[in-house]
C-alpha positions as CSV (number, residue, x, y, z in Angstrom):
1,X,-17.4,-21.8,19.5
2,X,-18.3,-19.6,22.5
3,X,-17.9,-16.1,22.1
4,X,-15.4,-15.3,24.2
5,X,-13.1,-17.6,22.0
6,X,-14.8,-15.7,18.9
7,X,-13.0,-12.6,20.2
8,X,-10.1,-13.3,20.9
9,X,-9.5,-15.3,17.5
10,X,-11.3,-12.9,15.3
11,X,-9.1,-10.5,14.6
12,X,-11.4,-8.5,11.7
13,X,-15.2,-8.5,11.2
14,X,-16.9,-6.6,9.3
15,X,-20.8,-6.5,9.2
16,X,-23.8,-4.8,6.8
17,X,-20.7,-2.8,5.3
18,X,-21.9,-0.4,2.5
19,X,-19.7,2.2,0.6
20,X,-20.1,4.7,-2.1
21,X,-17.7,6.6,-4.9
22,X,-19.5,10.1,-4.6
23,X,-23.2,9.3,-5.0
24,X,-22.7,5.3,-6.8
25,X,-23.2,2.5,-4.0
26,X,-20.3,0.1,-4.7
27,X,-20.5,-2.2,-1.6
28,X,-23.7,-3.3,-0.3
29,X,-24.2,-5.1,3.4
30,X,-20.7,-7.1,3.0
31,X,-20.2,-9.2,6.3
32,X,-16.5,-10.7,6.4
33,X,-14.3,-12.1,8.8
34,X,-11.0,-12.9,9.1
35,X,-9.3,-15.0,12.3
36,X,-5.7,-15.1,13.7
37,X,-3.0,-16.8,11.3
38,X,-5.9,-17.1,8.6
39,X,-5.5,-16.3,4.9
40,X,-8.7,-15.0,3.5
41,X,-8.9,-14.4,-0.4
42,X,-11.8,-11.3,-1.3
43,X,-12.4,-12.9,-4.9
44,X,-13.9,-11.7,-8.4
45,X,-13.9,-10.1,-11.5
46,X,-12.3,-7.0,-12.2
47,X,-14.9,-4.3,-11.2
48,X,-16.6,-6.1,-8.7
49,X,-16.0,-4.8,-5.3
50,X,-12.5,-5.9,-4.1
51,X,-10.3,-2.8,-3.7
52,X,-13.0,-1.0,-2.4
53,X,-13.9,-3.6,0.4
54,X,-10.4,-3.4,1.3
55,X,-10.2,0.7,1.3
56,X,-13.7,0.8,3.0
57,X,-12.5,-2.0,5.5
58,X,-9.2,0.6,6.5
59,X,-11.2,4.3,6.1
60,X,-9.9,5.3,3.3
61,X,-13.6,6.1,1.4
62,X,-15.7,9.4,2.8
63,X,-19.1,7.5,2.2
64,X,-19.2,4.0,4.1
65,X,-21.5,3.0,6.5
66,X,-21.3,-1.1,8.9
67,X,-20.2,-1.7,12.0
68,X,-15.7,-2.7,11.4
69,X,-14.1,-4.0,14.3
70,X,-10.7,-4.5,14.7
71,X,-9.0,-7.1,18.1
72,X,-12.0,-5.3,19.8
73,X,-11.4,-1.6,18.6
74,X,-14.4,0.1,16.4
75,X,-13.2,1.2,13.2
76,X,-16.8,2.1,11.7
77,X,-15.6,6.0,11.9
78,X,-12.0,5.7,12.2
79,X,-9.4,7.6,9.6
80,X,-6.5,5.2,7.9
81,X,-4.0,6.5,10.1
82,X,-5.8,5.2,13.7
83,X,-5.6,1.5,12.2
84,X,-3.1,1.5,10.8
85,X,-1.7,2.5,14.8
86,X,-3.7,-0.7,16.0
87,X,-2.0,-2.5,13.6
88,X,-3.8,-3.3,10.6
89,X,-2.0,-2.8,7.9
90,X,-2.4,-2.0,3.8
91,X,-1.0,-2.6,0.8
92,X,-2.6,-1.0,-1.7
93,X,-2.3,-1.6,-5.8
94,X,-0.8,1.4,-6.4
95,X,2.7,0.8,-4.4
96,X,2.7,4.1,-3.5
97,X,6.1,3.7,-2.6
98,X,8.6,6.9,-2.2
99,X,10.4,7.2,-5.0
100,X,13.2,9.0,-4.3
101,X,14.1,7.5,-1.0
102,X,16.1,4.5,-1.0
103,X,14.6,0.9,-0.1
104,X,16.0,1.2,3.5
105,X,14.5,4.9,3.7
106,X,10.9,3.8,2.6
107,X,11.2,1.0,5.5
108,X,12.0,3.3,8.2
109,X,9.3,5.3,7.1
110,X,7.0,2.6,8.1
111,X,7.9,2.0,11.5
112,X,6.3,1.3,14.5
113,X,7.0,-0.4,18.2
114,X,6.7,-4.3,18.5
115,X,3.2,-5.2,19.5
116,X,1.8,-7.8,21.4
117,X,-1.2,-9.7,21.2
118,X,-3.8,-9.3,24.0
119,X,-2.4,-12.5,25.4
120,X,0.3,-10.5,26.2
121,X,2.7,-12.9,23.8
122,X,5.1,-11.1,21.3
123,X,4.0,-10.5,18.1
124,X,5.8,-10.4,15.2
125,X,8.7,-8.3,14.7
126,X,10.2,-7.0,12.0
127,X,13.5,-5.5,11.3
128,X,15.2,-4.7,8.1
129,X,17.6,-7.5,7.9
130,X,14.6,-10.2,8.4
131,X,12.5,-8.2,5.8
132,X,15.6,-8.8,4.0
133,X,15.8,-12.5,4.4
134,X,12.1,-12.7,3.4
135,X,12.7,-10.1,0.5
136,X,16.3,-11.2,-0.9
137,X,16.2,-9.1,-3.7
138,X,15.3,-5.5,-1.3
139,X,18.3,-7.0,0.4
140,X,20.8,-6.6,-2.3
141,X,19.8,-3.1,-3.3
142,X,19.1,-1.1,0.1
143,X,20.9,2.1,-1.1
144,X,18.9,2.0,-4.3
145,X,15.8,5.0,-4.8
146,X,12.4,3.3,-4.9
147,X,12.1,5.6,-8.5
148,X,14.4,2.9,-9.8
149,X,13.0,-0.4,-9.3
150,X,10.8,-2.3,-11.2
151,X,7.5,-3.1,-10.5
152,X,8.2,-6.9,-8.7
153,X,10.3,-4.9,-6.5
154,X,8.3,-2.0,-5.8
155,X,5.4,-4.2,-4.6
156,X,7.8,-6.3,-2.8
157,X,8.7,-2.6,-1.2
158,X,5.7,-1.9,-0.7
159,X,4.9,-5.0,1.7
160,X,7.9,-4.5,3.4
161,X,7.1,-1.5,4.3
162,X,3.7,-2.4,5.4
163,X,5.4,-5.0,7.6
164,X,7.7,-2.6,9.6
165,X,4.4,-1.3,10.8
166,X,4.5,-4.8,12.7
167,X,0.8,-5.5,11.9
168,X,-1.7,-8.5,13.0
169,X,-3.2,-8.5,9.6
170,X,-2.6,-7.5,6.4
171,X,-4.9,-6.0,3.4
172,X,-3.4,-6.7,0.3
173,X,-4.6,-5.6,-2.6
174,X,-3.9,-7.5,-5.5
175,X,-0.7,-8.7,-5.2
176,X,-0.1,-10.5,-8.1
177,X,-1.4,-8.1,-10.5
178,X,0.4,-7.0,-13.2
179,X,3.9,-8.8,-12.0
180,X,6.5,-11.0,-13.6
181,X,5.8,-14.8,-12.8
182,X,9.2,-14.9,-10.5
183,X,7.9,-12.4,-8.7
184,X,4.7,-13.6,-8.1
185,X,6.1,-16.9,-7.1
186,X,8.0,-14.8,-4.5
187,X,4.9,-13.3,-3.3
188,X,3.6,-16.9,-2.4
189,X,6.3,-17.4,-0.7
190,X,6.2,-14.3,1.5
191,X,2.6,-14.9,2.3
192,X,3.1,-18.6,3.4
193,X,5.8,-17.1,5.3
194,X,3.9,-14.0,6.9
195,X,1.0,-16.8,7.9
196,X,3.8,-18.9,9.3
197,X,4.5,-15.9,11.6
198,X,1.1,-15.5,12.8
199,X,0.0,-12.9,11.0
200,X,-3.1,-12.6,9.7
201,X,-4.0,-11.7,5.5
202,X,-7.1,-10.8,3.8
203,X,-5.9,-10.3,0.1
204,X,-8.1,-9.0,-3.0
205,X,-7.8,-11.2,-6.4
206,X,-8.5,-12.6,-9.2
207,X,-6.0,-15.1,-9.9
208,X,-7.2,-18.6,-8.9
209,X,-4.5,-20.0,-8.7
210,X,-2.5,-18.1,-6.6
211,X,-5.5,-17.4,-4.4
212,X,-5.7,-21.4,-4.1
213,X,-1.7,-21.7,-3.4
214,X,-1.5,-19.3,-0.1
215,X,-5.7,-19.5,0.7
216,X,-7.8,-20.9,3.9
217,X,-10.6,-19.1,2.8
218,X,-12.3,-17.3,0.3
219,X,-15.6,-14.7,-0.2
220,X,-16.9,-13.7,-3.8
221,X,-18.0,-10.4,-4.7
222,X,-19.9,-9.5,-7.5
223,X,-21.7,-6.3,-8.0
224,X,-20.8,-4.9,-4.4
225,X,-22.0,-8.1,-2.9
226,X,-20.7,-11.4,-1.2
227,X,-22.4,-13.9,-3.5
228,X,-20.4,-17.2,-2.2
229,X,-18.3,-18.0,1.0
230,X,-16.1,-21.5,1.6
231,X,-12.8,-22.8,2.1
232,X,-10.8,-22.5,-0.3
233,X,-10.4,-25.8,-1.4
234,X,-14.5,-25.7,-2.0
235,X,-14.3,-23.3,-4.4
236,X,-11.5,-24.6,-6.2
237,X,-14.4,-27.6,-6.3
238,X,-16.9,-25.5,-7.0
239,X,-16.7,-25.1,-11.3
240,X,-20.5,-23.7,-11.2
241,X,-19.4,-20.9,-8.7
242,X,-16.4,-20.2,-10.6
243,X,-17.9,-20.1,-13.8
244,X,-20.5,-17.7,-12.8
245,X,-18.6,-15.0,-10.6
246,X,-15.0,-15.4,-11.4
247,X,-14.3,-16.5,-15.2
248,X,-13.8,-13.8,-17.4
């Protein structure tokens, strides 16, 4: 692969990236990539690195240090906001969600322009109504207050909103944590869907088999550091790795 092709299918790549929680070192040297219309799972134990890559990876910590580029823009010093203008988006585990605006109200919050790629080919686009056909349920409540949803539908919210952001890849953090199976079947769904699209995921998690049913890829953490890389399908092979870094 030369590298010209390299940039313009790399979307994400992060190298020697470090990060603290006040003076504890949480990541250290992660290197991660993540390519157009990929799925990438961020794998591990609870505890192990995952949601902080992912914070890190946007600018959400005050102590990181690596080089993060983003479709050729430097993020290593950028604030949450600036990517999330270049279109990365974030989903975090916490919803976050507004609760006493309605669902249609905590979409429009998220808004931005339609994007293109540097191609100059439209990316994708999203309105409420398709958000609605991907997220049937939102779609039947839209004058409802996020306050009173459960917690299927909040994170669905939460996606959607991410979404009207019109971003060329997603960090999603733990989606199927601490949701009703239904729900996370619908959030296999979405994500086959989103790839479908063209847009590009890099999800923390710790369920293997919903990592394996949406996955192209996947990195283990442990201890703040990448201790295995593969397709997914060779670490669904792979019972030694498994055992070691992701059984609990």
């Amino acid at each position: 692969m030369t590298a010209h092709t390299l940039n313009t299918d790399t979307l994400l790549e992060a190298k020697g990236l470090a990060a603290w929680y006040g003076a504890a070192q949480i990541l250290f040297d992660v290197d991660l990539q993540v390519r157009r219309g990929e799925v990438v799972a961020l794998m591990g134990r609870n505890g192990a690195g995952k949601s902080t890559t992912l914070k890190a990876l946007i600018g959400m910590l005050a102590r990181r240090r690596g080089d993060i580029r983003f479709m050729g823009h430097d993020l290593s010093r950028s604030e949450p906001h600036h990517a999330a203008r270049l279109g990365l988006g974030f989903v975090p585990e916490d919803r976050r969600i507004f609760t006493d605006l309605t669902v249609t109200e905590n979409l429009e919050v998220g808004k931005q322009d339609p994007r293109h790629w540097p191609d100059g080919t439209p990316a994708p686009h999203w309105t409420p109504q398709r958000l609605f056909e991907l997220f049937p349920n939102l779609g039947e409540m839209p004058h409802r207050p996020g306050g009173r949803m459960s917690g299927g539908e909040q994170q669905m919210l939460t996606v959607a909103r991410t979404l009207m952001g019109n971003p060329f890849l997603v960090l999603l953090d733990e989606p199927s944590e601490g949701v009703a199976p239904l729900i996370v079947e619908q959030m296999v769904q979405m994500i086959l869907a989103l790839k479908a699209q063209g847009v590009s995921i890099l999800l923390s998690e710790q369920n293997m088999h919903f990592a394996e049913l949406v996955s192209d890829r996947a990195y283990v953490l442990e201890k703040g550091q990448i201790r295995y890389q593969a397709s997914m399908q060779d670490l669904a092979a792979n019972e030694e790795v498994r055992r070691n870094y992701l059984s609990v």
